[in-house]
C-alpha positions as CSV (number, residue, x, y, z in Angstrom):
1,X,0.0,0.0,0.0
2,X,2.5,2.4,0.8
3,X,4.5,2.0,-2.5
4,X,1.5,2.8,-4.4
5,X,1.4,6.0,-2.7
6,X,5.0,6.8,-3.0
7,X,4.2,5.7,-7.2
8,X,1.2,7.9,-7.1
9,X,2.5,10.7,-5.4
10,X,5.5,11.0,-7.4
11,X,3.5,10.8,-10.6
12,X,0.9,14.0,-9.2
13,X,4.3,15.7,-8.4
14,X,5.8,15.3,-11.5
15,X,3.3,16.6,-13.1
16,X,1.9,19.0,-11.5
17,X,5.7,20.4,-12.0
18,X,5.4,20.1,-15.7
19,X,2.2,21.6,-15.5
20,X,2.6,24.2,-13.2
21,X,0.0,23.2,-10.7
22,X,1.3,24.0,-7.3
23,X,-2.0,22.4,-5.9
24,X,-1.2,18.8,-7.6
25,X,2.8,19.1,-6.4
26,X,1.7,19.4,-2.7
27,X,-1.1,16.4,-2.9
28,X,2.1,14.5,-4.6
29,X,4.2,15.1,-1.8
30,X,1.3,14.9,0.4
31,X,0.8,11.0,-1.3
32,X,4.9,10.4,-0.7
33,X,4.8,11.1,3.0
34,X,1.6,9.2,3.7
35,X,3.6,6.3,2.1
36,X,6.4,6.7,4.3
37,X,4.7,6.9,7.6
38,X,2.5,3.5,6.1
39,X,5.9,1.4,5.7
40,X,7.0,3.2,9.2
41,X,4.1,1.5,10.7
42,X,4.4,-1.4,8.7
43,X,7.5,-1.8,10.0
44,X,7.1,-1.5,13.7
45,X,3.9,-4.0,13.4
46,X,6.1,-7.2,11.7
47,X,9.3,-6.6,14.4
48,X,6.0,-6.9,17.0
49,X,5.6,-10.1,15.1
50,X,8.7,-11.3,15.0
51,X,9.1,-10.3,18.4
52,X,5.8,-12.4,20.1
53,X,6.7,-15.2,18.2
């Protein structure tokens, strides 16, 4: 899930840079950083996992 974020944010970013859109290059970097808090959580929940096992 959060890859697809990262992918669609850097695709709304890139082009709302060729376009000009400063609204569409801040919901792209919006998308990116939703991604990376995602895969932080992610993260923490399989070493919980790993960790109860």
């Amino acid at each position: 899930m959060s890859n697809t974020d990262d992918i669609k944010g850097r695709a709304k970013e890139a082009t709302g840079k060729a376009t000009g859109n400063k609204d569409l290059q801040r919901e792209g970097k919006t998308d990116r950083a939703s991604g990376k808090v995602k895969q932080g959580v992610d993260k923490v929940k399989d070493a919980l996992k790993k960790k109860n096992r």
